[in-house]
C-alpha positions as CSV (number, residue, x, y, z in Angstrom):
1,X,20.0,170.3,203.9
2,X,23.7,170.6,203.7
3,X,23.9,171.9,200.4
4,X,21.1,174.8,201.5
5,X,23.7,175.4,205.0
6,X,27.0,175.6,202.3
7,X,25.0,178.5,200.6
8,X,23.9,180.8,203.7
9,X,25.6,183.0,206.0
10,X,26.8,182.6,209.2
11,X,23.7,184.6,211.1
12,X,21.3,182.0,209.4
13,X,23.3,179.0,210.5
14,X,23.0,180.5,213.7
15,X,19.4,181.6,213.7
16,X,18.5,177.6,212.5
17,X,20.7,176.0,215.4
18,X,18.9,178.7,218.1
19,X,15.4,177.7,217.1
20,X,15.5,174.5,215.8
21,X,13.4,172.3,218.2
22,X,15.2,170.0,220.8
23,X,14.3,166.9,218.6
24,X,15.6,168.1,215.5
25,X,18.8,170.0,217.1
26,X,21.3,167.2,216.8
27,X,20.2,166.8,212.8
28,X,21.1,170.4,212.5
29,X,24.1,170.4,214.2
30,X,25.5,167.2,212.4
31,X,24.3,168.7,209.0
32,X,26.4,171.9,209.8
33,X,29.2,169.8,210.6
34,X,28.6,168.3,207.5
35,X,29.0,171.4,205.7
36,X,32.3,172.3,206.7
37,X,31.7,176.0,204.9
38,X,33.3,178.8,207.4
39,X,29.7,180.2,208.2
40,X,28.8,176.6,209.4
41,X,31.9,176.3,211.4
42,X,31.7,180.5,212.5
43,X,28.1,179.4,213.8
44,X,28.7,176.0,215.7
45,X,31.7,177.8,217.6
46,X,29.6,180.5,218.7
47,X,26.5,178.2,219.6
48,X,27.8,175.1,221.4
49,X,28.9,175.8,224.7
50,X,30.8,172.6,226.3
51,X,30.1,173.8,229.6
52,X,26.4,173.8,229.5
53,X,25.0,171.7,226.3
54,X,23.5,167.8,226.9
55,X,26.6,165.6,226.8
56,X,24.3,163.4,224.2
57,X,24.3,166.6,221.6
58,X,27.9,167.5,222.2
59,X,28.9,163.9,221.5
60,X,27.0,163.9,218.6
61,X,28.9,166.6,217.5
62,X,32.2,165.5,218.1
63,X,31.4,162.2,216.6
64,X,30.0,164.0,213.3
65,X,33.3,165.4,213.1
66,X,35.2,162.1,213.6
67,X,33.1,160.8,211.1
68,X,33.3,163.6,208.6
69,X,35.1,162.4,204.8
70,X,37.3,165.2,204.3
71,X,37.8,167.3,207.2
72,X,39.7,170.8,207.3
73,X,42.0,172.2,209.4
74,X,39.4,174.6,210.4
75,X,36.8,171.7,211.9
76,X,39.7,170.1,213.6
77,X,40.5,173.7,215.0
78,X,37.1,174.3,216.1
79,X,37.2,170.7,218.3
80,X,40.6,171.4,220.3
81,X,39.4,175.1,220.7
82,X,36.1,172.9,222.3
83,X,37.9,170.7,224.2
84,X,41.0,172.8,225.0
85,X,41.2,173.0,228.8
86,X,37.5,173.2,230.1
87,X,36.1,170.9,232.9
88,X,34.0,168.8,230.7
89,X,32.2,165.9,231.4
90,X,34.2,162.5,230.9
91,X,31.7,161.2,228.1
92,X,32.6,164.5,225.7
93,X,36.0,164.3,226.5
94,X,36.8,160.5,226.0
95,X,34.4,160.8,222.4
96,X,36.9,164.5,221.7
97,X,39.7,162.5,222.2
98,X,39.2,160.0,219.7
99,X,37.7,162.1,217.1
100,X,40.8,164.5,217.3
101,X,42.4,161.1,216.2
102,X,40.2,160.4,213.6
103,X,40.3,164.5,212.5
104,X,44.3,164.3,212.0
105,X,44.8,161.1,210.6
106,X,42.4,161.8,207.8
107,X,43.9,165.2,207.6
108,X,47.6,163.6,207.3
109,X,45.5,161.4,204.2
110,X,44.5,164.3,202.3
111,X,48.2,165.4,202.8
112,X,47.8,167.8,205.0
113,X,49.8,166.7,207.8
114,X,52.0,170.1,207.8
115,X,48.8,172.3,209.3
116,X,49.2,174.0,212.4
117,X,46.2,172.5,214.1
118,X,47.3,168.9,213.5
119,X,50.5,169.5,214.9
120,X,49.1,170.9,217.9
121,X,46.2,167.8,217.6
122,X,49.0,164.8,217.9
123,X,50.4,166.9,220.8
124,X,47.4,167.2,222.7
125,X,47.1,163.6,222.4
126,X,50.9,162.3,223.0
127,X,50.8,165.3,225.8
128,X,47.5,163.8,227.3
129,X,49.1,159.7,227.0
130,X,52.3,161.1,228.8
131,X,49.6,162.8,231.3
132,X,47.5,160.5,231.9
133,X,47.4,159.2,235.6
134,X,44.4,156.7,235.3
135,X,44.6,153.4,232.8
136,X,41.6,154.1,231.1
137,X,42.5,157.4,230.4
138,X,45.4,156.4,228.8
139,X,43.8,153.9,227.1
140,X,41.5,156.3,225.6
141,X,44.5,158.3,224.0
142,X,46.3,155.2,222.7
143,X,42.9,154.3,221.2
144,X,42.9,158.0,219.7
145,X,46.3,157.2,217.9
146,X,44.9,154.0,216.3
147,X,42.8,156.2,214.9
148,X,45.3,158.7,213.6
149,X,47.8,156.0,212.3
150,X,51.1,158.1,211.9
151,X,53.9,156.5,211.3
152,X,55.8,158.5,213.8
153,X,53.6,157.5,216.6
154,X,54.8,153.7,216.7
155,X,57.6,153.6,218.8
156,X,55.3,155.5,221.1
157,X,52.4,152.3,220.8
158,X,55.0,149.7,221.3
159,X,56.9,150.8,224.4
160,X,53.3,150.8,226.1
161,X,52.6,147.7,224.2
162,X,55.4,146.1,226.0
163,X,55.6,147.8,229.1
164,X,52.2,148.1,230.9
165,X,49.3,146.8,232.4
166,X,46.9,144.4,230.2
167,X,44.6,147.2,229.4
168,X,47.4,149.4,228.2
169,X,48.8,146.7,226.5
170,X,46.0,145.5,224.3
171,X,44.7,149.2,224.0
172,X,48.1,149.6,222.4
173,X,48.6,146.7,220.0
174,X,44.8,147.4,219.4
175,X,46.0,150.3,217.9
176,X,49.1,148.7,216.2
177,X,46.7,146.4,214.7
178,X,44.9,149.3,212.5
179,X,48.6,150.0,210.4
180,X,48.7,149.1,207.0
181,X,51.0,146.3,206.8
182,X,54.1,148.4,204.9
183,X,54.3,150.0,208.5
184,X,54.4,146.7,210.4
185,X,58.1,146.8,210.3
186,X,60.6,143.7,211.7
187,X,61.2,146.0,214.8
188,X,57.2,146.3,215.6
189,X,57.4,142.1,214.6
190,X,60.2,142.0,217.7
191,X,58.1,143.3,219.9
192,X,54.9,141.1,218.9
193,X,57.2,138.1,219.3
194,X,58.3,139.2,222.5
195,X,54.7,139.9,224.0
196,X,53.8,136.1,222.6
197,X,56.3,134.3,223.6
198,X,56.9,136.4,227.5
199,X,60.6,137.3,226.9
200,X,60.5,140.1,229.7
201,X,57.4,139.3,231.7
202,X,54.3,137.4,231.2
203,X,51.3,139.2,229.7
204,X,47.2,138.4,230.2
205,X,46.2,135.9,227.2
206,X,44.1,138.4,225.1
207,X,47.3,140.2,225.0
208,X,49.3,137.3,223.6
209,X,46.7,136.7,221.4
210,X,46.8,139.8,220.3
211,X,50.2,140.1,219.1
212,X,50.2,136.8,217.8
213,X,47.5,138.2,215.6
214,X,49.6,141.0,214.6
215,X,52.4,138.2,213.1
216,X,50.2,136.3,211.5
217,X,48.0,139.1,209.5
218,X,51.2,140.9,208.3
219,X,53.4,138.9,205.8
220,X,54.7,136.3,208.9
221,X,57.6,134.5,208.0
222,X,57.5,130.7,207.9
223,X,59.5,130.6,211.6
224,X,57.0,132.9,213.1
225,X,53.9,130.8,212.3
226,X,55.9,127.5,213.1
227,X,56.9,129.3,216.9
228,X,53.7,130.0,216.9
229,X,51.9,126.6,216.7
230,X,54.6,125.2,218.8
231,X,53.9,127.7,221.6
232,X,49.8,126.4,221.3
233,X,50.6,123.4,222.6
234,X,52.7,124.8,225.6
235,X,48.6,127.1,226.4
236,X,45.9,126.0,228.2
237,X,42.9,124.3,225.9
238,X,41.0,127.4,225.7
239,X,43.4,129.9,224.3
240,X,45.2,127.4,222.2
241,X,42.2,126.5,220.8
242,X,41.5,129.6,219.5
243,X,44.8,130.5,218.3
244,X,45.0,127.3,216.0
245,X,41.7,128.2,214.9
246,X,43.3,131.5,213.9
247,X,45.9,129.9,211.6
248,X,43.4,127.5,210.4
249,X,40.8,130.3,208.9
250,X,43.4,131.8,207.4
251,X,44.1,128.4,205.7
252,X,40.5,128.2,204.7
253,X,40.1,131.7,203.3
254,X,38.4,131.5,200.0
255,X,39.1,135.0,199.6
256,X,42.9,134.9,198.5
257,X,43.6,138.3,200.3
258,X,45.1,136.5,203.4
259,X,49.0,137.0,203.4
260,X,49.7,134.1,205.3
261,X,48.0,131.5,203.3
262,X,51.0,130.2,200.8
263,X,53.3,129.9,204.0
264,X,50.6,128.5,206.0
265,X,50.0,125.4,203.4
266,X,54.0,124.8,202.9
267,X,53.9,124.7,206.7
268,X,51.3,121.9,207.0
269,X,53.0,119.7,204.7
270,X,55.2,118.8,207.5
271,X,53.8,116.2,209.6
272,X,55.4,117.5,212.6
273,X,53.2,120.2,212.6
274,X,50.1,118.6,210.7
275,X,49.1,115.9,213.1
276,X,46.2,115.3,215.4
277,X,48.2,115.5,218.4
278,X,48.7,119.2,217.9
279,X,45.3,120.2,216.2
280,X,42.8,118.1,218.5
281,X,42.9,121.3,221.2
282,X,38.8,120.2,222.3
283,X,38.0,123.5,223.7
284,X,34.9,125.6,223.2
285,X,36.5,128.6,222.0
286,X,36.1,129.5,218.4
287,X,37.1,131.8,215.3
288,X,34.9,131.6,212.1
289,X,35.8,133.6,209.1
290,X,33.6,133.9,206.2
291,X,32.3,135.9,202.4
292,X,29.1,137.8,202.9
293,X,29.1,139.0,198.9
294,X,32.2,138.7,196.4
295,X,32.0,140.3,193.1
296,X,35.0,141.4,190.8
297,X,36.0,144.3,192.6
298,X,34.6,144.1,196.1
299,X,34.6,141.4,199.0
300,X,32.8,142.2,202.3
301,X,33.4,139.2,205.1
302,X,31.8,138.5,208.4
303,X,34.2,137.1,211.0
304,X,33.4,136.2,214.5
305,X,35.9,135.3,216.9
306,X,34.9,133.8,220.7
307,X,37.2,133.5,223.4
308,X,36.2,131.5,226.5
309,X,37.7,130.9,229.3
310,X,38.8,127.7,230.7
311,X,35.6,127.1,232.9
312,X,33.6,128.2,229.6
313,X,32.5,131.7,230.6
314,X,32.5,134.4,227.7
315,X,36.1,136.3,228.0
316,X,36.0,138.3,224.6
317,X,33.4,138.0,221.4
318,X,34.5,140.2,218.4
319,X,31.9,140.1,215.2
320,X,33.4,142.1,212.2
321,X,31.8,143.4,209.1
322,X,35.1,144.5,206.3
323,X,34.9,145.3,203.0
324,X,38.1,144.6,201.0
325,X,38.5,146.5,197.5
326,X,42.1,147.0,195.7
327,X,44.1,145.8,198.2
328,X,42.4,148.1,201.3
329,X,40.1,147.1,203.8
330,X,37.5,149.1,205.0
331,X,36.5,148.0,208.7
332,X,32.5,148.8,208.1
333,X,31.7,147.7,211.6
334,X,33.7,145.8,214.6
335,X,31.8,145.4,218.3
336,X,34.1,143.4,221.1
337,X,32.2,142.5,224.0
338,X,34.6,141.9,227.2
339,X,33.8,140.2,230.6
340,X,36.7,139.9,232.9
341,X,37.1,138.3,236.4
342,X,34.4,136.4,236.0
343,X,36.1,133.4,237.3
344,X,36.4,134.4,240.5
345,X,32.5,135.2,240.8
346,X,32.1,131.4,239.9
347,X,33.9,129.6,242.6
348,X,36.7,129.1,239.5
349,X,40.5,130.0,241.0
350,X,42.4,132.1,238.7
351,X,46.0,130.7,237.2
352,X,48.9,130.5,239.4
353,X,50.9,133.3,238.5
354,X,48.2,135.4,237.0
355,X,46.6,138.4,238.7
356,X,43.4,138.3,239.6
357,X,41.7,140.8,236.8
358,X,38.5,142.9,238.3
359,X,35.5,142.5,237.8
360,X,34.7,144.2,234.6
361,X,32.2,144.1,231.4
362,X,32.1,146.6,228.6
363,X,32.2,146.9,224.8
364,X,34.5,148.7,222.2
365,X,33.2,149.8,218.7
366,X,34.9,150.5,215.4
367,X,32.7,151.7,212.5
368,X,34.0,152.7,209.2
369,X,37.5,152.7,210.4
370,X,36.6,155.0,213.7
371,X,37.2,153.7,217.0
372,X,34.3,154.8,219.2
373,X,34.7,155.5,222.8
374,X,34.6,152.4,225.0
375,X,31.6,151.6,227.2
376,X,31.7,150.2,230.1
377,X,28.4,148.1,231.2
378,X,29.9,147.4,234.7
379,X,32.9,147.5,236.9
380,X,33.0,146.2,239.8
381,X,31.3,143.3,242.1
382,X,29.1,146.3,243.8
383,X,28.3,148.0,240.2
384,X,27.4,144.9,238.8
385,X,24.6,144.0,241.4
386,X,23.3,147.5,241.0
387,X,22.9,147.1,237.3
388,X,21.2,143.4,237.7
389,X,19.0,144.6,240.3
390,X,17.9,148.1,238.8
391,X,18.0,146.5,234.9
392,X,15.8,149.2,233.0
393,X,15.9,146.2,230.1
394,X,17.2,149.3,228.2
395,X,20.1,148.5,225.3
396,X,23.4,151.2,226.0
397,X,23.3,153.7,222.5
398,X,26.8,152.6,221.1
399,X,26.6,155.4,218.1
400,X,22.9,156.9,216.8
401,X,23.2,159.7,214.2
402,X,23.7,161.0,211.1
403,X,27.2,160.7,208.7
404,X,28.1,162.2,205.9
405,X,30.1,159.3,204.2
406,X,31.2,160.9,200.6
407,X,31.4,164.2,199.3
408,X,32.8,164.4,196.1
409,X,32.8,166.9,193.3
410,X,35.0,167.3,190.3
411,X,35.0,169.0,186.9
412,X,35.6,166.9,183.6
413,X,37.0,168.4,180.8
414,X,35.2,166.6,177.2
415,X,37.0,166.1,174.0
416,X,34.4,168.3,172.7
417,X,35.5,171.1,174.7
418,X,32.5,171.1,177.2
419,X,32.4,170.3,180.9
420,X,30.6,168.2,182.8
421,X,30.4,168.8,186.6
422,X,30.0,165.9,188.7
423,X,28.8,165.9,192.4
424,X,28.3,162.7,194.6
425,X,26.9,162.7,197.8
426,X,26.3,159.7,200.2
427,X,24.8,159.9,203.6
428,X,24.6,157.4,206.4
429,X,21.8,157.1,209.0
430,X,22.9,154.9,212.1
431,X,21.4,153.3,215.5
432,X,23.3,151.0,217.2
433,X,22.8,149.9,220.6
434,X,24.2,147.0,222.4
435,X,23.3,145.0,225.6
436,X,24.5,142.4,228.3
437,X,22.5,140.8,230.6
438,X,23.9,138.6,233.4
439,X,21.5,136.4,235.4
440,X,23.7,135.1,238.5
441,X,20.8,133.1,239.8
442,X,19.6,131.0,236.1
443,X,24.1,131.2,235.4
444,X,23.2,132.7,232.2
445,X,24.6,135.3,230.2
446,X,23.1,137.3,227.0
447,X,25.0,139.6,224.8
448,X,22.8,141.2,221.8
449,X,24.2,144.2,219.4
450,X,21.4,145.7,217.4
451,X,22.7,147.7,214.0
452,X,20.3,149.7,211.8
453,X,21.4,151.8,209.3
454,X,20.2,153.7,206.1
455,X,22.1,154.8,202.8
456,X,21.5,157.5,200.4
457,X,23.7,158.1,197.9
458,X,23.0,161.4,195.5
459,X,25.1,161.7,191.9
460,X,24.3,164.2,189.7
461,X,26.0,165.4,186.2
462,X,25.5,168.4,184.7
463,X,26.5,169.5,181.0
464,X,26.3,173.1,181.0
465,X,27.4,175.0,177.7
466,X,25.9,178.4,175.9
467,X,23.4,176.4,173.9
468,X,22.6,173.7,175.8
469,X,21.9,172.3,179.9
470,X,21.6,168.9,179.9
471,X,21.1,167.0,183.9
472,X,22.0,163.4,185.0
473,X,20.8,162.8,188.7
474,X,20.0,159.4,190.4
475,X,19.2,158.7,194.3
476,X,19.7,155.4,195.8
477,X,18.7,153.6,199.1
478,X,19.0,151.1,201.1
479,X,18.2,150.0,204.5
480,X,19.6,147.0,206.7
481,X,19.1,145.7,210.2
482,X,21.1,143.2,211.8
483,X,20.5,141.2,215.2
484,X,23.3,139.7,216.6
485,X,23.0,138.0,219.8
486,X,24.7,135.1,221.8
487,X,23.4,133.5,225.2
488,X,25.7,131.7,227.0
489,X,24.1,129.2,230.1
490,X,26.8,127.3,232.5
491,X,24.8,125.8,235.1
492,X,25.4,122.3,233.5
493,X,28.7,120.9,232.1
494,X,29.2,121.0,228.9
495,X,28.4,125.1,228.6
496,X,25.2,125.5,226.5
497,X,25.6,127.9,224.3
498,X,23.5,129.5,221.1
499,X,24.1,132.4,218.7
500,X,22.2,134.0,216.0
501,X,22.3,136.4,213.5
502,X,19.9,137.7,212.1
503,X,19.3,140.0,209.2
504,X,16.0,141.8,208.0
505,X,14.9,141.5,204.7
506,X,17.0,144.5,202.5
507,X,14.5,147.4,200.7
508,X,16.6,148.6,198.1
509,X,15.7,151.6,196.1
């Protein structure tokens, strides 16, 4: 389908998006996104209307975009000219805010960061950030840069790091945290220490947890990690459980890609440090870190990291799918699942000194190194009993559509003085949906994300000389589902609690 749009003219784009039916509509207009040819483009700008269009389609837009492997200046043009200065609903504007991100930082990749348009993309978002009156909308244009990573934009990410509210301040290092580590530089390393350790003011524990995170993934120096274990055993059970569990995987890893492992192991031959007293934390909380497939030059891991709080209700659960391959790592798919102020719904009093955080659930989602718009599944005590007692039993859609994941073509040159043209295509189908279900009265909670997705992958090779046409061309697919779901049950001391994942059988063809 795309390569039949990158062939026809603008009126025919157009005449396709007008009278396609409303099932097929969003196909048509991710495939023209897809296509990226200036009649594509020509006919999306004249056909989607941001005033009027279902929020679901102009998302699905937007995201397409995000999602798009080599964009041009002209798509990113085409979503600020969308998003520029319209009343839009806050769904399309949140999901245009981070694919601008994702538009200019893979713009800046290609080494394009001199355009016009993603000069006056970073400004729109460091214009909307300085803006922004609510926390969640400035959280949604810190999450934008994470997306972008530019350099230039990190003295920008660590004064909010340090200076605001817990949701500005892990939306921040959140975004901190996506830097390859060459940019994790000893002033960014300051500030991490700073937010760990409370220099200035104290900080909500998934924020010190956070930046300690930051120190220990990025070349930590022997002093940082020994602060570090010496600050667990100042923390209350919970958190320092986790955070020892932290230094431990990266002890453990079997894949030798961890940078702190060698100073991590000259560490623990000091007995100060390596004794029961200071690794016997009993606390539920946990961080698992494990291979899903190694072979010579690819390693994909599965980590799942659970943070509870101290009267064992579910705080923060991230499960994350990466594929590491020459030194990079590809972020294939990240879901965190927050509940905060939870305590206070139990009977359970909040630390002295701590403010009481509202009542909130919701979810964040990064897939192939795109952060997706956060979801929130309630706020509120109000909200919450709405949703528990009108449950439709429906999942929320996290991301459902269609990616174009490669698109690569290239001429090469034989010694023989022929050519062979070589195209490769690869396209990604995608359904994932997510759910939370509090029960007040059994004291239960359920969390279950649900990923399907489906990958074609088209290379052709074609020999084409005077006297001879010779044509390579092989399609492969595969299909995967995976179920992952944890139910939590504190009615009874010790917390109950069970997770599974599950993954359907593989077709492969």
């Amino acid at each position: 389908f795309i390569q039949m749009l990158r062939s026809a003219k603008k009126r025919d784009v157009l005449e396709l998006l007008r009278r396609a039916p409303e099932e097929m509509l969003p196909f048509v207009v991710e495939t023209a996104v897809a296509a990226q040819s200036v009649a594509s483009l020509a006919a999306l700008s004249d056909f989607l209307d941001f005033g009027k269009e279902p929020k679901s389609l102009l998302e699905k837009f937007l995201y397409a975009a995000a999602f798009s492997p080599r964009p041009s200046g002209e798509l990113l043009r085409l979503v600020l000219d969308k998003l520029d200065g319209k009343q839009l609903a806050p769904e399309v504007r949140e999901t245009g805010i981070v694919a601008l991100g994702s538009l200019v930082g893979k713009l800046c990749q290609q080494k394009l960061c001199g355009l016009q348009e993603v000069a006056r993309g970073v400004e729109t978002i460091l214009a909307g950030l300085r803006g922004a009156e609510e926390e969640s909308e400035a959280v949604i244009y810190l999450l934008a840069l994470g997306n972008a990573v530019l350099p230039e934009t990190i003295p920008t990410l660590l004064d909010h790091a340090e200076e605001g509210p817990a949701a500005i301040t892990t939306a921040a290092i959140s975004a901190l945290w996506r830097f390859p580590a060459w940019h994790i530089s000893s002033k960014v390393k300051r500030a991490m220490r700073r937010i760990f350790h409370e220099k200035r003011k104290s900080y909500e524990k998934t924020c010190r947890l956070a930046a300690a995170e930051i120190l220990l993934d990025n070349e930590p120096s022997p002093m940082d990690v020994i602060n570090i274990l010496l600050a667990a055993s100042e923390l209350e059970t919970e958190t320092a459980t986790f955070l020892l569990l932290k230094v431990q995987n990266s002890l453990h890893a079997d894949h030798h890609h961890h940078p702190a492992r060698k100073i991590m192991k000259d560490i623990m031959g000091d007995p100060r440090i390596n004794n029961y007293n200071f690794f016997s934390k009993a606390g539920i909380s946990s961080s698992f870190a494990g291979p899903l497939t190694v072979t010579q030059d690819l390693l994909s891991t599965f980590e799942l990291d659970l943070l509870f709080l101290e009267g064992g209700f579910l705080r923060k659960s991230v499960s994350d799918f990466s594929l590491f391959s020459r030194g990079r790592r590809l972020r294939a798919a990240q879901v965190t699942i927050e509940a905060q102020g939870m305590e206070s719904m139990l009977g359970e009093n909040v630390l002295e000194g701590e403010e009481e955080p509202e009542l909130m659930a919701g979810m964040s989602a990064i897939f192939f190194d795109v952060q997706l718009r956060p979801i929130v599944f309630f706020q509120g005590y109000t909200d919450l009993m709405a949703k528990v007692l009108l449950s439709s039993g429906e999942p929320t859609s996290v991301v459902k559509g269609n990616l174009l994941l490669t698109d690569h073509h290239q001429v090469i040159p034989l010694q023989s003085g022929l050519q062979v043209a070589v195209k490769l295509q690869g396209g990604l189908g995608l359904d994932i949906s997510a759910d939370m279900d509090v029960s007040i009265w059994e004291q239960e909670l359920k969390t279950s994300i649900n990923a399907r997705g489906n990958l074609a992958i088209d290379f052709q090779a074609e020999l084409d000389a005077p006297f001879l046409q010779a044509t390579l061309r092989s399609q492969t697919e595969v299909e995967t589902s995976i179920h992952f779901d944890t139910m939590l049950r504190f009615s009874g001391s010790p917390v109950l609690m069970c997770l599974q994942l599950r993954e359907e059988q593989v077709p492969y063809r």
